[in-house]
TIVO-2410 file (N, C-alpha, C; in nm, 3 decimals):
# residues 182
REC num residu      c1      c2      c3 atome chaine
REC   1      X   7.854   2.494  -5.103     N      A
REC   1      X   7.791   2.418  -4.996    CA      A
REC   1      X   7.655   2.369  -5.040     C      A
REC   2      X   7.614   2.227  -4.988     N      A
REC   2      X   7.471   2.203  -5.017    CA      A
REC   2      X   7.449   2.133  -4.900     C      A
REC   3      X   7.327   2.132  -4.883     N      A
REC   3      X   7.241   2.057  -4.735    CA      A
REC   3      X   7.278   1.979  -4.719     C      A
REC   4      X   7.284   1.841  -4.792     N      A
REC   4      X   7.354   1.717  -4.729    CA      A
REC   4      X   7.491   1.714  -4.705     C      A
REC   5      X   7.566   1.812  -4.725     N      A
REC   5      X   7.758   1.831  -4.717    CA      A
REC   5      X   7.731   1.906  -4.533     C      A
REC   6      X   7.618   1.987  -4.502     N      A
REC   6      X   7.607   2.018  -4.341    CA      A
REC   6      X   7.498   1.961  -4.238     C      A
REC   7      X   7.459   1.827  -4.328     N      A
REC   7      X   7.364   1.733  -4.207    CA      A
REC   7      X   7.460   1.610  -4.212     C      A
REC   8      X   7.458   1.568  -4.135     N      A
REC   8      X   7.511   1.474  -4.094    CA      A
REC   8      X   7.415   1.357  -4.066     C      A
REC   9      X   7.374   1.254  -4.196     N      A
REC   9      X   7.259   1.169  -4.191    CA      A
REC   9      X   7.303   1.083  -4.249     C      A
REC  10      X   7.263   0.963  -4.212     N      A
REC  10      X   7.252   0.840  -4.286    CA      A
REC  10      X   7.246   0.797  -4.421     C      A
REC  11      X   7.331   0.737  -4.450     N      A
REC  11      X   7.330   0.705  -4.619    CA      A
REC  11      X   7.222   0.669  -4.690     C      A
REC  12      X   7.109   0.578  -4.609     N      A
REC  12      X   7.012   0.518  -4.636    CA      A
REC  12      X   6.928   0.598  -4.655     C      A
REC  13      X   6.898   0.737  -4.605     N      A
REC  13      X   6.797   0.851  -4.599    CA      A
REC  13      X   6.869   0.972  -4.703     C      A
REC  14      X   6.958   0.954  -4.796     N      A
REC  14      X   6.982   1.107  -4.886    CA      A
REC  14      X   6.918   1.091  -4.982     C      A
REC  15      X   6.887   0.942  -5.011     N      A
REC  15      X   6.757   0.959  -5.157    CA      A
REC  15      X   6.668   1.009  -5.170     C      A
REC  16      X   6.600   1.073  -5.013     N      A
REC  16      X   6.497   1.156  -4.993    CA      A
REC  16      X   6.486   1.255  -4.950     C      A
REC  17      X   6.599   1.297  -4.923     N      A
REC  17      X   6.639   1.436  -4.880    CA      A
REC  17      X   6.697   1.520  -5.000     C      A
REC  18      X   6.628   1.649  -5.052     N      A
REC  18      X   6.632   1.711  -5.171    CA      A
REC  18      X   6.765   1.823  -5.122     C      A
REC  19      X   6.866   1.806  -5.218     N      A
REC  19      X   7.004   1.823  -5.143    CA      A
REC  19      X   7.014   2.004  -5.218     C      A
REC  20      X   6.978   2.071  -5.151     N      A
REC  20      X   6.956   2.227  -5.210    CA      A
REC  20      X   7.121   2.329  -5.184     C      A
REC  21      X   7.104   2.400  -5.285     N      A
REC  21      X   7.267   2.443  -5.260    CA      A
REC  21      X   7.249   2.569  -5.168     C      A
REC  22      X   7.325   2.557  -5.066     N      A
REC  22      X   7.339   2.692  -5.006    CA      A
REC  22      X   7.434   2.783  -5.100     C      A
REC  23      X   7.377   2.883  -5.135     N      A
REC  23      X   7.471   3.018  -5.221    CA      A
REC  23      X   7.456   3.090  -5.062     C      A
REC  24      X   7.370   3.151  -4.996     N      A
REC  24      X   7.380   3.293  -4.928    CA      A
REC  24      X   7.398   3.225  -4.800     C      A
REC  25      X   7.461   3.147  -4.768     N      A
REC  25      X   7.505   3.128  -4.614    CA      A
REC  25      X   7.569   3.203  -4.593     C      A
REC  26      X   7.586   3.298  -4.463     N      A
REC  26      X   7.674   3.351  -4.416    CA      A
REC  26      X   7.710   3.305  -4.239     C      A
REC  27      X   7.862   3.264  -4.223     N      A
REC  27      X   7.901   3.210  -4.122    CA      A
REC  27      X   7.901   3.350  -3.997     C      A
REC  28      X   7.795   3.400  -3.929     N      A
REC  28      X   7.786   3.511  -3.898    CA      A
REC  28      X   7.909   3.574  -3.816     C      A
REC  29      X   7.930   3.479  -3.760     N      A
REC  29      X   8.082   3.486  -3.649    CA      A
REC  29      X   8.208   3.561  -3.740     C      A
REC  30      X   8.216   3.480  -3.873     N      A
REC  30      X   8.330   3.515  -3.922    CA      A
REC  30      X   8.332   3.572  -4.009     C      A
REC  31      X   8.256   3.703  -4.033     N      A
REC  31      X   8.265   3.806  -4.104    CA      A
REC  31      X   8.315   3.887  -4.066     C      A
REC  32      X   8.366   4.008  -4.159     N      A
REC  32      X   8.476   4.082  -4.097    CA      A
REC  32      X   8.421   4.166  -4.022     C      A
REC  33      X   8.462   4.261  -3.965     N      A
REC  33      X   8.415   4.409  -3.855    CA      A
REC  33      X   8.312   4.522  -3.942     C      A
REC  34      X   8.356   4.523  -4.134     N      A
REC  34      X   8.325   4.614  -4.189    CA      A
REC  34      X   8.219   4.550  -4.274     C      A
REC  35      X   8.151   4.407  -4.259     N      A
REC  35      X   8.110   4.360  -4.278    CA      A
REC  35      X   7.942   4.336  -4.239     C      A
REC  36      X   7.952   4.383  -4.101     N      A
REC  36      X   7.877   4.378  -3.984    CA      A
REC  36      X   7.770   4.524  -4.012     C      A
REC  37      X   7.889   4.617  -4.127     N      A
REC  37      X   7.769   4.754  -4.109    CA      A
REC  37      X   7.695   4.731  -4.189     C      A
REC  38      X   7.660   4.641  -4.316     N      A
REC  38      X   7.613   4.595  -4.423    CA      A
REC  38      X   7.446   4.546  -4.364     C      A
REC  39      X   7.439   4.521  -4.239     N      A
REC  39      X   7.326   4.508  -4.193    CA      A
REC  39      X   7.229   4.625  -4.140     C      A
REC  40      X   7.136   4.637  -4.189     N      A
REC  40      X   7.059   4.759  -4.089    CA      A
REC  40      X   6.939   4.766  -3.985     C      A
REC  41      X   6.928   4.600  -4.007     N      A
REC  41      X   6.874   4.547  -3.899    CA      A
REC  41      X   6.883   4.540  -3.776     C      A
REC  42      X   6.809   4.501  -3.701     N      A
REC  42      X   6.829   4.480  -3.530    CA      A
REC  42      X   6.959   4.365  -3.536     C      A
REC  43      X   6.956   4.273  -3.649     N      A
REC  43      X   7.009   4.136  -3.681    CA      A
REC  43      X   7.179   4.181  -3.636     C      A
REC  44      X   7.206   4.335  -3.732     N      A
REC  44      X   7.339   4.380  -3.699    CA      A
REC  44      X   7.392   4.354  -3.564     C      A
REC  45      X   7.350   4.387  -3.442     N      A
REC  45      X   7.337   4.353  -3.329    CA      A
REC  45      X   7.376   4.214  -3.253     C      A
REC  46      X   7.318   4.159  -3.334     N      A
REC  46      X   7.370   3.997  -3.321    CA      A
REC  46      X   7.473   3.955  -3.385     C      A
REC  47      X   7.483   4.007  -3.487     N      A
REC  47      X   7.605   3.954  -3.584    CA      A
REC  47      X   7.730   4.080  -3.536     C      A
REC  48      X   7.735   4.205  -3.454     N      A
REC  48      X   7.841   4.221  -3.409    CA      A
REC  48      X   7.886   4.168  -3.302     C      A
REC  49      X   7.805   4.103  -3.245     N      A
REC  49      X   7.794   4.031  -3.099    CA      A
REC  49      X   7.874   3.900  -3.142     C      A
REC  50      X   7.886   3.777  -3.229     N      A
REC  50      X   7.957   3.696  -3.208    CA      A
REC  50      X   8.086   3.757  -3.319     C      A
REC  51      X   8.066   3.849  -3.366     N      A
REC  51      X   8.200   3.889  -3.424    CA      A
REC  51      X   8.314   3.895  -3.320     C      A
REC  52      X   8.251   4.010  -3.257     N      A
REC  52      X   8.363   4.006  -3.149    CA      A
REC  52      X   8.346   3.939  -3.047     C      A
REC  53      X   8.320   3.852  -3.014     N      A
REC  53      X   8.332   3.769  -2.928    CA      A
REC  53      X   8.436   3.665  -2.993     C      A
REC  54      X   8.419   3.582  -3.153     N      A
REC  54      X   8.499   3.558  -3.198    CA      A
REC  54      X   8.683   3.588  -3.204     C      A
REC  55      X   8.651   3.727  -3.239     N      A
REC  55      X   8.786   3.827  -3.232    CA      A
REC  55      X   8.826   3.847  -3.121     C      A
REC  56      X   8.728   3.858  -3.012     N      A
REC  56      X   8.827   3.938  -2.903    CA      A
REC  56      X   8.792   3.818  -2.774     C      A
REC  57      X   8.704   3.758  -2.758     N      A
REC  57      X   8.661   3.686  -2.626    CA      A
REC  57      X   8.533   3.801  -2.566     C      A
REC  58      X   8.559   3.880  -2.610     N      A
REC  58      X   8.463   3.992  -2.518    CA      A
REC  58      X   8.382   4.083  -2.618     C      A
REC  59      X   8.246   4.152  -2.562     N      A
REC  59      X   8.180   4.202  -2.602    CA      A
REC  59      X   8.166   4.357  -2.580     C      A
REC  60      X   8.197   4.445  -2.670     N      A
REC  60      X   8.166   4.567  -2.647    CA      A
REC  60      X   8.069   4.661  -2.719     C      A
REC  61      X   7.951   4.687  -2.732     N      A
REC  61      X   7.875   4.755  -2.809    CA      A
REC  61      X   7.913   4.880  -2.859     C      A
REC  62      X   7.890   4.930  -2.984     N      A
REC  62      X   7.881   5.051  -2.998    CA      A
REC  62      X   7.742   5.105  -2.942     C      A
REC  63      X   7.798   5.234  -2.919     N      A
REC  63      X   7.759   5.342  -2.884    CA      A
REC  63      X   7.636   5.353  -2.953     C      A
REC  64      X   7.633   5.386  -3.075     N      A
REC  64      X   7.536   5.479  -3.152    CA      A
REC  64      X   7.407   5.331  -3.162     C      A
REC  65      X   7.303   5.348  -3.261     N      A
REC  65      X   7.208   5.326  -3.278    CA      A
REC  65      X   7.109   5.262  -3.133     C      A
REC  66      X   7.009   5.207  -3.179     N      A
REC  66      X   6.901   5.124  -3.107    CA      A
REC  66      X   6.846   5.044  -3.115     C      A
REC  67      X   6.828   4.905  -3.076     N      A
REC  67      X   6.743   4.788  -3.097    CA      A
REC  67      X   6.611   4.834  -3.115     C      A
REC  68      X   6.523   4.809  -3.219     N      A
REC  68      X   6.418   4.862  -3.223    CA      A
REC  68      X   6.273   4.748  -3.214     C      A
REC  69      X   6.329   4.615  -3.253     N      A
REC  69      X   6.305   4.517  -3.199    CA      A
REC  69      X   6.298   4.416  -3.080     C      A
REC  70      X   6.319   4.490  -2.937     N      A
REC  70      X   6.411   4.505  -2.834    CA      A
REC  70      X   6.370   4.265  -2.794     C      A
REC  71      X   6.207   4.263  -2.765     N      A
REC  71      X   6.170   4.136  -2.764    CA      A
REC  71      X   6.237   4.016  -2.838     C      A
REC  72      X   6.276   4.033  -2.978     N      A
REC  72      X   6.272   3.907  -3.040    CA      A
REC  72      X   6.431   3.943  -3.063     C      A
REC  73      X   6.483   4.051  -3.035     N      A
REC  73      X   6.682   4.034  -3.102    CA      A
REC  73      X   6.742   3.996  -2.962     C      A
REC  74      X   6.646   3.981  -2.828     N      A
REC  74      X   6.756   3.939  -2.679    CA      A
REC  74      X   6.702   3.816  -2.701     C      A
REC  75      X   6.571   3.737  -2.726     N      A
REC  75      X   6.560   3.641  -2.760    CA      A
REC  75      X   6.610   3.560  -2.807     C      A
REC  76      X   6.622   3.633  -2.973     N      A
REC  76      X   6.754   3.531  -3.053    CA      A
REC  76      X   6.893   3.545  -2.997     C      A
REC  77      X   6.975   3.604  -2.913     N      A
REC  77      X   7.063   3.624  -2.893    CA      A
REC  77      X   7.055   3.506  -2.766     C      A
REC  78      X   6.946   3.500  -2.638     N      A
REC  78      X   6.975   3.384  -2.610    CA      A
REC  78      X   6.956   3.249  -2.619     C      A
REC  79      X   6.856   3.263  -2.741     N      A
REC  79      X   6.860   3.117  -2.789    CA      A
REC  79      X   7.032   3.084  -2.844     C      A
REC  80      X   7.028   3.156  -2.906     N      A
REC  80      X   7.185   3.161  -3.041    CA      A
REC  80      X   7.333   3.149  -2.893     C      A
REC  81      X   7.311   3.210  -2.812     N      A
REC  81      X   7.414   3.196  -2.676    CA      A
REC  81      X   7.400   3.119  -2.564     C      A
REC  82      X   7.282   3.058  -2.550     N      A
REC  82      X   7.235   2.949  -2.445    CA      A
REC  82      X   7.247   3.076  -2.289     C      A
REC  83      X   7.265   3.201  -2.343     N      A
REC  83      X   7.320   3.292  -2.243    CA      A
REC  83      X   7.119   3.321  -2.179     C      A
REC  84      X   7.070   3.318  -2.076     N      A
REC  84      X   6.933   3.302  -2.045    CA      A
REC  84      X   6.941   3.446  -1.984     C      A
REC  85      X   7.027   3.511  -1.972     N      A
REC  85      X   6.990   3.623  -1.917    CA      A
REC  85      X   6.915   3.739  -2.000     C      A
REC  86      X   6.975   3.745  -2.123     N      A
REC  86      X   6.950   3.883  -2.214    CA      A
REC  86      X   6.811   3.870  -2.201     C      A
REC  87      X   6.712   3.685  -2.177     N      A
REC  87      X   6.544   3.671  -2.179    CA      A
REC  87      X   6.525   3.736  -2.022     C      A
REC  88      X   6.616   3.750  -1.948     N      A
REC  88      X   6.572   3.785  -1.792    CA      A
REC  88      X   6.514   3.912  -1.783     C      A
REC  89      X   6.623   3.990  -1.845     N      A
REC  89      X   6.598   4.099  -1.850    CA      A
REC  89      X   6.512   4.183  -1.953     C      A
REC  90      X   6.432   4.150  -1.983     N      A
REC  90      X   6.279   4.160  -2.102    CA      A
REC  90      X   6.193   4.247  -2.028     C      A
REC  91      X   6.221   4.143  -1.888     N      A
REC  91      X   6.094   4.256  -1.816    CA      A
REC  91      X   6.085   4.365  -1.778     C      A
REC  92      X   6.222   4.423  -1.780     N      A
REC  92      X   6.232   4.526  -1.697    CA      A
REC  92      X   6.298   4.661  -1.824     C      A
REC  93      X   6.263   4.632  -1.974     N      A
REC  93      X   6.324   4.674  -2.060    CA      A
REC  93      X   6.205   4.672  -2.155     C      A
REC  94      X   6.163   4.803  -2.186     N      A
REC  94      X   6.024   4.863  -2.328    CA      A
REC  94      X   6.097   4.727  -2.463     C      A
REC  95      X   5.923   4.709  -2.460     N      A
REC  95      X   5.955   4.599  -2.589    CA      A
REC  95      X   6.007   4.639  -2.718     C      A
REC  96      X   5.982   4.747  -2.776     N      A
REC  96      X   6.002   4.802  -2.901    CA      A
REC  96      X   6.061   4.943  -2.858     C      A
REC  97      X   6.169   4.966  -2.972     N      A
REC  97      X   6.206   5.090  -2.978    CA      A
REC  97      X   6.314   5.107  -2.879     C      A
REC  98      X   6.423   5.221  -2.903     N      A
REC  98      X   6.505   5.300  -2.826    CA      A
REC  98      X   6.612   5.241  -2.729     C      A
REC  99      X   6.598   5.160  -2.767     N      A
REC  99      X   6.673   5.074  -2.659    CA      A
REC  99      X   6.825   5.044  -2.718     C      A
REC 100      X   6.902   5.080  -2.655     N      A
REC 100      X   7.109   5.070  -2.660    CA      A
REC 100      X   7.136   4.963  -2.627     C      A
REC 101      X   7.253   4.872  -2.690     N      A
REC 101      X   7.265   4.762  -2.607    CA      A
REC 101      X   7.383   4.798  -2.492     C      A
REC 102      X   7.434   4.872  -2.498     N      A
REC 102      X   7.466   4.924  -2.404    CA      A
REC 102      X   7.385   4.905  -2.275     C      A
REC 103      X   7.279   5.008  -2.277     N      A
REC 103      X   7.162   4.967  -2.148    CA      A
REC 103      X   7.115   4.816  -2.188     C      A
REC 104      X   7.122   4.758  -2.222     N      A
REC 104      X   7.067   4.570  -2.199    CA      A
REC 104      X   7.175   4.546  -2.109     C      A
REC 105      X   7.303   4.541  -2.164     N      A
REC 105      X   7.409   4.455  -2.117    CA      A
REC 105      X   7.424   4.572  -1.965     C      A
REC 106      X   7.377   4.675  -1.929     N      A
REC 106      X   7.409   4.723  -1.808    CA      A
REC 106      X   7.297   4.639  -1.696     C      A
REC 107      X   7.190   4.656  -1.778     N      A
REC 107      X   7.057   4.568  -1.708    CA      A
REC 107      X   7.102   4.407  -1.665     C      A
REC 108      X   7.172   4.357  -1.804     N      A
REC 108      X   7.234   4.222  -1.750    CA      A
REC 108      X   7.321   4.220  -1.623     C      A
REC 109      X   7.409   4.300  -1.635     N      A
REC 109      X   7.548   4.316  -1.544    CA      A
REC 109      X   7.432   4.361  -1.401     C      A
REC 110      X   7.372   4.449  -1.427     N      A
REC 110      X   7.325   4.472  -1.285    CA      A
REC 110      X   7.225   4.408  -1.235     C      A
REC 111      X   7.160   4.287  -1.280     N      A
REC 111      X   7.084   4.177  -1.224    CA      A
REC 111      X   7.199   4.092  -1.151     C      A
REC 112      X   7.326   4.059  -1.223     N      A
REC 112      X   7.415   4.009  -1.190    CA      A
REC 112      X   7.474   3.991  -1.067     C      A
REC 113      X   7.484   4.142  -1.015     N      A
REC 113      X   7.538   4.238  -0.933    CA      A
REC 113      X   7.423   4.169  -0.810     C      A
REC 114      X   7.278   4.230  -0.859     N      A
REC 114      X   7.160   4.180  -0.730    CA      A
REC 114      X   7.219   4.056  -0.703     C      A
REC 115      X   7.219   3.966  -0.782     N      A
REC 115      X   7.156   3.801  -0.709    CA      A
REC 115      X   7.306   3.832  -0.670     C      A
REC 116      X   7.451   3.880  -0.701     N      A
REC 116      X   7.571   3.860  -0.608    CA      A
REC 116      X   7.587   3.852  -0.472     C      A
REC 117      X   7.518   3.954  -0.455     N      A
REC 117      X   7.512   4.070  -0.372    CA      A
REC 117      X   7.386   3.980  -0.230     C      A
REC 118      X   7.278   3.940  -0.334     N      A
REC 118      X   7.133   3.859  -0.250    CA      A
REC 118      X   7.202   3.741  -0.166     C      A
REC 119      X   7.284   3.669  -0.267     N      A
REC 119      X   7.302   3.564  -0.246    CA      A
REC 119      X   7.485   3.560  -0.141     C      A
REC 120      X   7.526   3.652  -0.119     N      A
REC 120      X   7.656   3.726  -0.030    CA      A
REC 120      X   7.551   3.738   0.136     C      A
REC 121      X   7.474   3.816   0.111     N      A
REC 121      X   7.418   3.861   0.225    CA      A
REC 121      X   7.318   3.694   0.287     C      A
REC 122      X   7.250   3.667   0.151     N      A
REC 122      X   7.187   3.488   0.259    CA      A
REC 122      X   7.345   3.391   0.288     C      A
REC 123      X   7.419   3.363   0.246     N      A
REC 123      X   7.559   3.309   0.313    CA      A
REC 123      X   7.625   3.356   0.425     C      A
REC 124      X   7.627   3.444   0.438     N      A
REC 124      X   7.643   3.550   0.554    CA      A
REC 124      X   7.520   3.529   0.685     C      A
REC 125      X   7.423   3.539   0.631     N      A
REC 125      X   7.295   3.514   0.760    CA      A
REC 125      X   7.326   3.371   0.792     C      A
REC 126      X   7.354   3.286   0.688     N      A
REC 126      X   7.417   3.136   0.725    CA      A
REC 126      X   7.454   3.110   0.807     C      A
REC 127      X   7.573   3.214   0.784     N      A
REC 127      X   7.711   3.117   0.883    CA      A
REC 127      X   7.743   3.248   0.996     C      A
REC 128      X   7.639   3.347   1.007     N      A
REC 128      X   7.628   3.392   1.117    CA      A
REC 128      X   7.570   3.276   1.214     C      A
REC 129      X   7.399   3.262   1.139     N      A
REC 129      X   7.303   3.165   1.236    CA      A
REC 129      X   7.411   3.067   1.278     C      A
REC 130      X   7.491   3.020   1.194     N      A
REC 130      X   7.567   2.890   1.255    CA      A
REC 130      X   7.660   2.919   1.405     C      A
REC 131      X   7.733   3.015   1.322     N      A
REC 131      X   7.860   3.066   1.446    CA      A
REC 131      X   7.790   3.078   1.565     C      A
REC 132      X   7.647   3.153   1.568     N      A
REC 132      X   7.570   3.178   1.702    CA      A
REC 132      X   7.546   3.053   1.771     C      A
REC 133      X   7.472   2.935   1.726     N      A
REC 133      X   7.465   2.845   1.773    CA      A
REC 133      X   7.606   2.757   1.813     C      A
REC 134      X   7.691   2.821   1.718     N      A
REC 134      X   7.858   2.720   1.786    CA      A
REC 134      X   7.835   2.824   1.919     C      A
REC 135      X   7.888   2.918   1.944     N      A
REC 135      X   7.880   3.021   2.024    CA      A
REC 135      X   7.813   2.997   2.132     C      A
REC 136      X   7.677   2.973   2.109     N      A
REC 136      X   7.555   2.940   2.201    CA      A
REC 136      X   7.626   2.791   2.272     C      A
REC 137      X   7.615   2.697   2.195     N      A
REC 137      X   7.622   2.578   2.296    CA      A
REC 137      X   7.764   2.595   2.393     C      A
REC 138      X   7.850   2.663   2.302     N      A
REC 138      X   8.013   2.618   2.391    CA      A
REC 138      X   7.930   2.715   2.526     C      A
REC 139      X   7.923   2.797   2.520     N      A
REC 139      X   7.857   2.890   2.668    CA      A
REC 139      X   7.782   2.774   2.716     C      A
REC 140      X   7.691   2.720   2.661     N      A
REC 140      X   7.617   2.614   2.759    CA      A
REC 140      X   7.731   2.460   2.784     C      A
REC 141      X   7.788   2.450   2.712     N      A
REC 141      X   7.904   2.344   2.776    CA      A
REC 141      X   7.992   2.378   2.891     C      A
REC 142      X   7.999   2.583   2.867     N      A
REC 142      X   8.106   2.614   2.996    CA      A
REC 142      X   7.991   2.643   3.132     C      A
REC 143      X   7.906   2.696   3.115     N      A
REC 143      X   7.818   2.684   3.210    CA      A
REC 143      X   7.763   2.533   3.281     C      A
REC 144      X   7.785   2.448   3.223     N      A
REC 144      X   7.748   2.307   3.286    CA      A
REC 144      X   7.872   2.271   3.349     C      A
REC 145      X   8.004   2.280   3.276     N      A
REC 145      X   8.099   2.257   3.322    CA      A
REC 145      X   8.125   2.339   3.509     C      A
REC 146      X   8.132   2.430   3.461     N      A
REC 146      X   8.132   2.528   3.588    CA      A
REC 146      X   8.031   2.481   3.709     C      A
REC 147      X   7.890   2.417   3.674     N      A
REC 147      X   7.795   2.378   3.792    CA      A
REC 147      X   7.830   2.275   3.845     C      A
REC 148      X   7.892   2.110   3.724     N      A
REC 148      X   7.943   2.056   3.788    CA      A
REC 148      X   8.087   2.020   3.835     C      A
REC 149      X   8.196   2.181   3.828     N      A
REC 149      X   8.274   2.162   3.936    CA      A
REC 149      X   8.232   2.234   4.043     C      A
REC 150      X   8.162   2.291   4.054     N      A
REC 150      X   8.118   2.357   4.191    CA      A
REC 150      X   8.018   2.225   4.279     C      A
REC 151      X   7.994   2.155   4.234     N      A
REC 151      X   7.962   1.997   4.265    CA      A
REC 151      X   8.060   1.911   4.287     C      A
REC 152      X   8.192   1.972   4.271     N      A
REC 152      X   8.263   1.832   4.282    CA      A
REC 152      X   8.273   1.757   4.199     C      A
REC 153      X   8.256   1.741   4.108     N      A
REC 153      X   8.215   1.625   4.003    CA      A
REC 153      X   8.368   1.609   3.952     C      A
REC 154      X   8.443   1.459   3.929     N      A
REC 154      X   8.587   1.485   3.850    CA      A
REC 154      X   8.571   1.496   3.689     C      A
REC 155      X   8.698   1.558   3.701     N      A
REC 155      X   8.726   1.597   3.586    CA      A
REC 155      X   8.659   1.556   3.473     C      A
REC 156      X   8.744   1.447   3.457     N      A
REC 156      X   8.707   1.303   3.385    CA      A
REC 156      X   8.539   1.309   3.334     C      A
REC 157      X   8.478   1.305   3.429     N      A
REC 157      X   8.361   1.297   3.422    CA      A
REC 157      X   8.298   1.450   3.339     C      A
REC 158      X   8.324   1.514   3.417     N      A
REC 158      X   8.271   1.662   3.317    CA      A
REC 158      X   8.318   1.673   3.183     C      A
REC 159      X   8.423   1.613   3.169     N      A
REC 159      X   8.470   1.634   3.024    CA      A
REC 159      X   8.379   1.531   2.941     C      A
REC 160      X   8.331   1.429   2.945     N      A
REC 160      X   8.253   1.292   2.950    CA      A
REC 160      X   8.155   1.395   2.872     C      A
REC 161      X   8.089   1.457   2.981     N      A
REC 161      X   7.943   1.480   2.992    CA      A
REC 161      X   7.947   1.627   2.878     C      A
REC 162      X   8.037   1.699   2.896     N      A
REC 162      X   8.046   1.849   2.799    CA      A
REC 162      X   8.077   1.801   2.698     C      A
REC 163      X   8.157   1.738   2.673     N      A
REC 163      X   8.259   1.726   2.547    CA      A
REC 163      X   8.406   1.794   2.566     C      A
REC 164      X   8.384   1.895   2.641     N      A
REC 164      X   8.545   1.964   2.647    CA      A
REC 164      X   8.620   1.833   2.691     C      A
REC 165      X   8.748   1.853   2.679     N      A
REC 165      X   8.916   1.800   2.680    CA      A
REC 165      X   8.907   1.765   2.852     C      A
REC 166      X   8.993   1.749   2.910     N      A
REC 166      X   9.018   1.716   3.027    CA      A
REC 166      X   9.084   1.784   3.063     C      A
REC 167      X   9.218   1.875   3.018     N      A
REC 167      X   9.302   1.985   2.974    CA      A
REC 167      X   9.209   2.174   3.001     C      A
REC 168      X   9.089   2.119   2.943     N      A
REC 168      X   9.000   2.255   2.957    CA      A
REC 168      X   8.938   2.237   3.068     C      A
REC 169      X   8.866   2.115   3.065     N      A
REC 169      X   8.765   2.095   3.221    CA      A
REC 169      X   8.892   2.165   3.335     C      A
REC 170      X   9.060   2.161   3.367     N      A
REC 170      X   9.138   2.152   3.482    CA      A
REC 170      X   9.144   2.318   3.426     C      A
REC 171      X   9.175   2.381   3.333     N      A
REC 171      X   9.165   2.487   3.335    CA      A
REC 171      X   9.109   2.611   3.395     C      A
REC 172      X   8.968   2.513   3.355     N      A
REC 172      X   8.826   2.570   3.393    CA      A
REC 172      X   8.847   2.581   3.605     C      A
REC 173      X   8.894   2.489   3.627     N      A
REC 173      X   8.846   2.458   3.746    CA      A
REC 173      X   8.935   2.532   3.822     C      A
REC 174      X   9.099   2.556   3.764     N      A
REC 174      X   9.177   2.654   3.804    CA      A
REC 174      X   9.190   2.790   3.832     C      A
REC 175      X   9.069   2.835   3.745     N      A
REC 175      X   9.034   2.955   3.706    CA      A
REC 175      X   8.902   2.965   3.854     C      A
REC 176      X   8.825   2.881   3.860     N      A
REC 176      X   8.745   2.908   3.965    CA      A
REC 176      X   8.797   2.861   4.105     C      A
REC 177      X   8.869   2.812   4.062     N      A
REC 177      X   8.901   2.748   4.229    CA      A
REC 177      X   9.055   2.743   4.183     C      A
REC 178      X   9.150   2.817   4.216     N      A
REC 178      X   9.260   2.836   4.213    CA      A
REC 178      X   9.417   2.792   4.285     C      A
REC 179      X   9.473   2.699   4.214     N      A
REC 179      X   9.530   2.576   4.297    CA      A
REC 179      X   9.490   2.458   4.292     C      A
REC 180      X   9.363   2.445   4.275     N      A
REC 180      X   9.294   2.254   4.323    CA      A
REC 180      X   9.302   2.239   4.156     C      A
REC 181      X   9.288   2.119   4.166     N      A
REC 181      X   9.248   2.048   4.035    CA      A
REC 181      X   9.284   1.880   4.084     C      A
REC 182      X   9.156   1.827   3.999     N      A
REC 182      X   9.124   1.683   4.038    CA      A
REC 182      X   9.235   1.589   3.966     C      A
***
C-alpha cells in the first residue's frame, strides 16, 4: 500500500503529493481475536471493540484488565464510532486508572435506561395533561347541554352549540326527562 493508492485525489495534484509506502498499516477491525492480545495498551480496548463488532455485530468486554487512560480511549472510541455516548459518560467516570469497560458500557446502558425512562414519564404527563382537558371540556359540553335542555332549547340547536351529535343531545335529554325528546 502507498498514500496515493488510499486518497482519492486528483490527477493534477499527485506531483505534489510525496506518495509514502504504508508497511505497518493495520486494518484494526480485521485482525484476528489472538491478534488483539498483542496490544498492551488502552488501544487493545479499541481494537477488541471493532473486532467484535466486526465478527459478531455485538460487543462484549472481557472481564480482566483496566483502561488506564480512561479520558482519551472513550474519546477515541467515539470519535472512531460517531457513538457520542462513551464522551457522555466521562463525567461521571475517574479520568485515569481502574476503570473496566465493563463499568463504562454499564454507565452507557444506564444513562440509556435514565433518559428512557425521563423521557416515558414526560410522554405520559403529555397525554395525561391532554386526556384531562379531552375529559374536562366533554363534562363542560355535557353540562351546557343539560342547562340548555332544561331551557327547552331543540335539539338541533344544542348539538349546534356543544358539538355533540343530535343522537347524544336526544339521549341526553331522555335520560333527564324520560319519554320527551324534541
Amino acid at each position: 500500500r502507498n498514500l496515493t493508492g488510499i486518497i482519492d485525489m486528483p490527477e493534477r495534484l499527485r506531483p505534489f503529493v510525496s506518495d509514502y509506502e504504508m508497511r505497518n498499516l493495520f486494518e484494526v477491525a480485521f485482525l484476528e481475536p489472538e491478534q488483539v492480545g498483542w496490544f498492551h495498551s488502552d488501544f487493545r480496548y479499541v481494537a477488541d471493540f471493532f473486532v467484535q463488532m466486526r465478527l459478531t455485530g455485538d460487543y462484549r468486554p472481557a472481564e480482566d484488565g483496566a483502561i488506564r487512560h480512561v479520558d482519551e480511549t472513550l474519546k477515541l472510541l467515539s470519535v472512531l464510532t460517531g457513538d457520542r455516548r462513551f464522551e457522555e459518560v466521562l463525567g461521571i467516570l475517574p479520568k485515569t486508572g481502574g476503570v473496566g469497560m465493563c463499568e463504562v458500557l454499564d454507565k452507557v446502558e444506564n444513562r440509556g435506561i435514565e433518559k428512557g425512562i425521563k423521557q416515558g414519564f414526560d410522554e405520559g404527563i403529555k397525554r395525561g395533561i391532554a386526556q384531562g382537558i379531552e375529559q374536562g371540556a366533554d363534562k363542560v359540553r355535557a353540562v351546557m347541554a343539560l342547562r340548555m335542555i332544561q331551557a327547552g332549547e331543540p335539539d338541533g340547536k344544542i348539538a349546534e352549540y356543544t358539538g355533540l351529535s343530535v343522537s347524544q343531545v336526544k339521549e341526553m335529554r331522555n335520560q333527564v326527562v324520560p319519554g320527551s325528546g324534541s
